[in-house]
C-alpha positions in Angstrom: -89.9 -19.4 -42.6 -86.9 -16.6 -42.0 -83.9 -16.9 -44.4 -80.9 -17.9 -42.8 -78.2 -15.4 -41.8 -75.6 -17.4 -44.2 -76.1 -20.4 -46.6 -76.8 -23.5 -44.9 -73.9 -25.2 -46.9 -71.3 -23.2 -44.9 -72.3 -24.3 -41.2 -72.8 -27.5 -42.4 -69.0 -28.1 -43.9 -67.4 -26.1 -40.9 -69.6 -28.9 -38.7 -68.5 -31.9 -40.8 -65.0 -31.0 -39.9 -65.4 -31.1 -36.3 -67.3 -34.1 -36.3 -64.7 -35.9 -38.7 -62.5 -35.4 -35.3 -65.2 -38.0 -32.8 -63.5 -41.0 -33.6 -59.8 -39.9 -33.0 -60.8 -38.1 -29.6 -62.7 -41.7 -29.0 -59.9 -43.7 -30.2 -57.2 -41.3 -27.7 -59.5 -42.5 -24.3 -59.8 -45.0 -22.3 -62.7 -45.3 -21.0 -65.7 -47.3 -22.1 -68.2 -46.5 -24.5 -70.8 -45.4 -22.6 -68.8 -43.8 -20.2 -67.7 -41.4 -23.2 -70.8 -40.5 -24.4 -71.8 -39.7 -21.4 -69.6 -37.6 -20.3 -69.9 -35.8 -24.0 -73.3 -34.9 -23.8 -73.0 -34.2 -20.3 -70.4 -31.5 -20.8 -72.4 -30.2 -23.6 -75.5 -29.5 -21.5 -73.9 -27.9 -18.6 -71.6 -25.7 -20.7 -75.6 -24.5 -22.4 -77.0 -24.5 -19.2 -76.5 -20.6 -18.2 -76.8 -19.4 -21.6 -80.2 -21.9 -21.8 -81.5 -20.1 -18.5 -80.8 -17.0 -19.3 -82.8 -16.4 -22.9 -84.5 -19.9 -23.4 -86.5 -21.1 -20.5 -89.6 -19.2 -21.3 -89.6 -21.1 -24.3 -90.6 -24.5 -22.7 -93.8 -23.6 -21.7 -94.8 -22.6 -25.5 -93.6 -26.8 -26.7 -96.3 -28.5 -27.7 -96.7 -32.1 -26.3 -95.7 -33.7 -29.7 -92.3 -31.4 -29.4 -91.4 -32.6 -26.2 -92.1 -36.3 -27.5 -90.3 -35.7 -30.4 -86.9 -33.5 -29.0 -86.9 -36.7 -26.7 -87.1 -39.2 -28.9 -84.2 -37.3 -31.0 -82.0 -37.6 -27.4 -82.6 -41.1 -26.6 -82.1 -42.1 -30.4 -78.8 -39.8 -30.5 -77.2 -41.7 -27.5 -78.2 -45.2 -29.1 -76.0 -43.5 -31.7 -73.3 -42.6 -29.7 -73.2 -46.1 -27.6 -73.3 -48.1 -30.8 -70.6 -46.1 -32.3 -68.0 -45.8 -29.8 -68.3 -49.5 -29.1 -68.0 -50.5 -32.8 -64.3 -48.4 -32.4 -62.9 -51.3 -29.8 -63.6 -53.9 -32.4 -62.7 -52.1 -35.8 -60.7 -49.2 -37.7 -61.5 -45.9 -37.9 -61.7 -45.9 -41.7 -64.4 -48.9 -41.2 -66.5 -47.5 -38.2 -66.7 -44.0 -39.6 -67.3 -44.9 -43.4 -70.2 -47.5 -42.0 -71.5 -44.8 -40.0 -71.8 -42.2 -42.6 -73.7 -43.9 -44.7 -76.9 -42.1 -43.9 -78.3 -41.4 -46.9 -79.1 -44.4 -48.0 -81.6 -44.2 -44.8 -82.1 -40.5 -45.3 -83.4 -40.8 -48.8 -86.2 -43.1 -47.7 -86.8 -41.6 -44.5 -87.2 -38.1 -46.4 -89.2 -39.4 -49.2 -92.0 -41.6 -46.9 -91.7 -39.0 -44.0 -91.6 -35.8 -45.7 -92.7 -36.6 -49.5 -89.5 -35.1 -51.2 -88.7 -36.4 -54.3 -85.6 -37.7 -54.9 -83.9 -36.4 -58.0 -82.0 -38.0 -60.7 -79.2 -35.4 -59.6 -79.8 -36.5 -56.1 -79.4 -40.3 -56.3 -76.3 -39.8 -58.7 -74.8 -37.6 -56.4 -75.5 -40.1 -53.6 -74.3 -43.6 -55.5 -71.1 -41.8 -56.1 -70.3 -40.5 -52.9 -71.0 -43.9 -51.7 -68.6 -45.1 -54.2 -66.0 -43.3 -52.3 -67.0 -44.5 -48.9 -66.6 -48.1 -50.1 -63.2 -47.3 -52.1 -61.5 -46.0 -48.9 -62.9 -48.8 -46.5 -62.5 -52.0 -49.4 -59.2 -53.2 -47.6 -59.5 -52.4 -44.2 -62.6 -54.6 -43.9 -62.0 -57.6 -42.5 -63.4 -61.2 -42.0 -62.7 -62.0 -38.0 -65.8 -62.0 -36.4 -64.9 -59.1 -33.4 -64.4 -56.5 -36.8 -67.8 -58.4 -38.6 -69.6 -57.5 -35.0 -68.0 -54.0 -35.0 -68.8 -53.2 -38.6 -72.9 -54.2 -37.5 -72.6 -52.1 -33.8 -71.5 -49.3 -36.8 -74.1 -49.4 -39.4 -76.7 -49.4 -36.8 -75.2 -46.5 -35.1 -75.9 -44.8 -38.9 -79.2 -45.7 -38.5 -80.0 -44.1 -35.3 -78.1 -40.9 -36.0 -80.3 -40.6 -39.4 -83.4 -40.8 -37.2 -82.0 -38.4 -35.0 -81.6 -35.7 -38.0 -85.3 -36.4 -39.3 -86.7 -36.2 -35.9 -84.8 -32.6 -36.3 -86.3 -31.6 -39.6 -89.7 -32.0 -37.8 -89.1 -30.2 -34.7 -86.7 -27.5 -35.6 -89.2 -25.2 -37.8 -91.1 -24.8 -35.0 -88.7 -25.0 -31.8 -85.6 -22.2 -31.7 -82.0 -23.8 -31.9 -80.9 -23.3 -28.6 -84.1 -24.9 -27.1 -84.2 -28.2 -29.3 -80.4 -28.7 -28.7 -80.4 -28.3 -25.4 -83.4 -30.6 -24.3 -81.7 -33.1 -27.1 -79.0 -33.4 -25.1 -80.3 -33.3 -21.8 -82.4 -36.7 -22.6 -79.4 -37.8 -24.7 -77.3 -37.4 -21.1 -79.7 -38.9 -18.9 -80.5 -41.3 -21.1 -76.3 -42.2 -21.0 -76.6 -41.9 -17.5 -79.1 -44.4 -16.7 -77.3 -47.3 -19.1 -73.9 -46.7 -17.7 -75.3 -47.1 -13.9 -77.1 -50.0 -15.3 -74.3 -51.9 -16.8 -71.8 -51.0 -13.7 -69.3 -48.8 -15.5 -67.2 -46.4 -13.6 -67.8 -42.9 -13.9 -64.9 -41.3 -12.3 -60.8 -42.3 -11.7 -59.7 -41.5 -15.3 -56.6 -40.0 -15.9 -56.8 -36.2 -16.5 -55.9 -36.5 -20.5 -59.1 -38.5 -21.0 -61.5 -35.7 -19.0 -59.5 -32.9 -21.5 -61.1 -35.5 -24.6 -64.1 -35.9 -23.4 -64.6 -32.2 -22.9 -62.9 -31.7 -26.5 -65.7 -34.2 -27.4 -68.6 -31.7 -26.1 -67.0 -28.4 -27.2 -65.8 -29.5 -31.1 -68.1 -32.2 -32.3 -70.9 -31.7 -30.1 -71.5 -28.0 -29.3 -69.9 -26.8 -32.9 -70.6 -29.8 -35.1 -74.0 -31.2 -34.2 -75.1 -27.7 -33.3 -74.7 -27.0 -36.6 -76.3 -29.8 -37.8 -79.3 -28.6 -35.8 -79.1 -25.2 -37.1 -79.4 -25.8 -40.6 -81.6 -28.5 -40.7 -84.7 -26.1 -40.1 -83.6 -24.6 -44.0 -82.3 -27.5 -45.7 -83.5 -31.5 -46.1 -81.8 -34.4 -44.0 -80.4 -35.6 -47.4 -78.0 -32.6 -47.5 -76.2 -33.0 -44.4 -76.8 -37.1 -44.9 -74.4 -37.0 -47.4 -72.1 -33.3 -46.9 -71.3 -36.5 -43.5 -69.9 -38.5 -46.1 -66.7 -36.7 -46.4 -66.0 -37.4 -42.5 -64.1 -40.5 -43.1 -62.0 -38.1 -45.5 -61.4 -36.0 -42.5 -61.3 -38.8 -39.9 -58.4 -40.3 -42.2 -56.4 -37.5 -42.4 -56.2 -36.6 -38.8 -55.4 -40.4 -38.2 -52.6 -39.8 -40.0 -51.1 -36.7 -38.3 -53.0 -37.9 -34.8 -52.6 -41.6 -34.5 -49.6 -42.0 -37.2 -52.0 -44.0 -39.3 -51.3 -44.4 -42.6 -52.9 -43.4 -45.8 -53.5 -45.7 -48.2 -53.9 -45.1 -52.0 -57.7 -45.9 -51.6 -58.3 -44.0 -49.3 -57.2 -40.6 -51.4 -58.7 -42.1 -54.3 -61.9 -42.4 -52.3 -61.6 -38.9 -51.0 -61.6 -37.6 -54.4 -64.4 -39.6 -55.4 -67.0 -38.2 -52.2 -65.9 -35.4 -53.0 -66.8 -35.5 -56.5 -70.0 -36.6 -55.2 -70.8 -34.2 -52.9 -69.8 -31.6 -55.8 -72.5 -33.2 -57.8 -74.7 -32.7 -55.0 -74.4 -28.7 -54.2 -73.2 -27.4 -57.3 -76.3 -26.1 -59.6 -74.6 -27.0 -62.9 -77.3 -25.5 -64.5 -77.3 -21.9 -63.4 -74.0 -22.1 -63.6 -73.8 -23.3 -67.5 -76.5 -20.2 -67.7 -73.5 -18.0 -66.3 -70.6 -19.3 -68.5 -72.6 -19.0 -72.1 -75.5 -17.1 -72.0 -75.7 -13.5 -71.9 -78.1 -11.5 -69.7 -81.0 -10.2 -72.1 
């Protein structure tokens, strides 16, 4: 397998960043959820769609029949993501969807470690329990006990587990299948897929005002085509469990453009549990022992 043209970590942050900005561009429309995903992955593939022609198309005929199952399986399971998601956002905060749905690597460790074989490391688990830590800290008093915010706290752990899925089906496919190719049919199928259940459960497509067609294209341009390109980009050099929990610090970001988007406030918590994922996620990438090598031992 090529080495990457940077380190994995750095695509991966600048990605986490974008996405941390889904649930405010979700939170600023009005339309329903479907409708939004939709029209997210829709923009994404026709934006890709001359660039796909132009250098990519040969590459469908090389796909193996297991590829094609499997980049489809990644789309349909990506808009189960995205439906479930957005429609956990009309019944709960932000801080609660998005720390709910970030808590992939509590599926990512055991996907990885049945799937894949990887051994999960003392390091490793550590690293995860206390960027969990966090998550909870910043979401322990916005949960709440009325049953529409119970329902959308559910709609937005099971959105995590679909968008967990959707990243191991990627660490599959993507060491065979270029990045351009496996992104593209991901979110063609993710599209159609959208397609067919908004038709299904009558939702209008069109007569929007023009501010929600500028979020829903924001939606395809800075989450979609930046962040979860990314995503799909450095999964082919790194294990789900990295980006699994680098995602955690996306209610960190989520909370902070809240606050200069929405005029939500920032509670103490929710720094204090900002500092903790990120203490977590330090534990994670850091490589404490090359770097103790570095501070007090000389080269020979």
């Amino acid at each position: 397998m090529n080495k990457p043209i940077i380190h994995p970590y750095i695509p991966i942050a600048i990605g986490v960043l974008t996405v941390g900005l889904s649930a405010i561009f979700v939170k600023l429309t009005t339309a329903d959820a479907g409708v939004i995903a939709f029209y997210r992955m829709f923009f994404s593939v026709v934006i890709m769609l001359p660039f796909f022609l132009q250098s990519y198309r040969k590459e469908l005929y090389r796909l193996s029949k297991r590829d094609w199952l499997l980049s489809s399986i990644a789309g349909i399971f990506l808009a189960i993501h995205f439906i479930l998601w957005f429609e956990s956002l009309n019944y709960t905060s932000v801080a609660s969807s998005t720390v709910l749905v970030t808590l992939q690597p509590i599926f990512a460790l055991t996907g990885t470690a049945l799937i894949f074989k990887e051994i999960i490391s003392g390091k490793m688990l550590t690293a995860v329990i206390v960027a969990l830590t966090g998550s909870i800290i910043i979401s322990w008093g916005d949960f709440r006990v009325s049953g529409a915010a119970l329902f959308g706290d559910v709609l937005a752990l099971l959105a995590c587990g679909f968008i967990t899925a959707y990243l191991l089906v990627g660490q599959d496919v993507r060491k065979r299948v270029s990045l351009v190719t496996y992104t593209f049919l991901v979110y063609l199928v993710s599209s159609i897929a959208l397609f067919l259940y908004v038709i299904t459960i009558q939702q209008p497509l069109f007569s929007y005002p023009a501010s929600d067609w500028g979020w829903f294209l924001a939606l395809a341009l800075l989450p979609n085509l930046l962040g979860h390109t990314l995503f799909n980009w450095a999964i082919k050099w790194v294990s789900t469990n990295v980006i699994s929990i680098t995602i955690l610090f996306e209610p960190v970001v989520a909370s902070i453009a809240a606050y200069y988007i929405l005029q939500e406030s920032i509670s103490v918590s929710q720094m204090i549990g900002g500092i903790v994922i990120l203490t977590g996620i330090l534990l994670f990438v850091l490589d404490f022992k090359a770097i103790k090598k570095k501070l007090f031992f000389k080269k020979a």
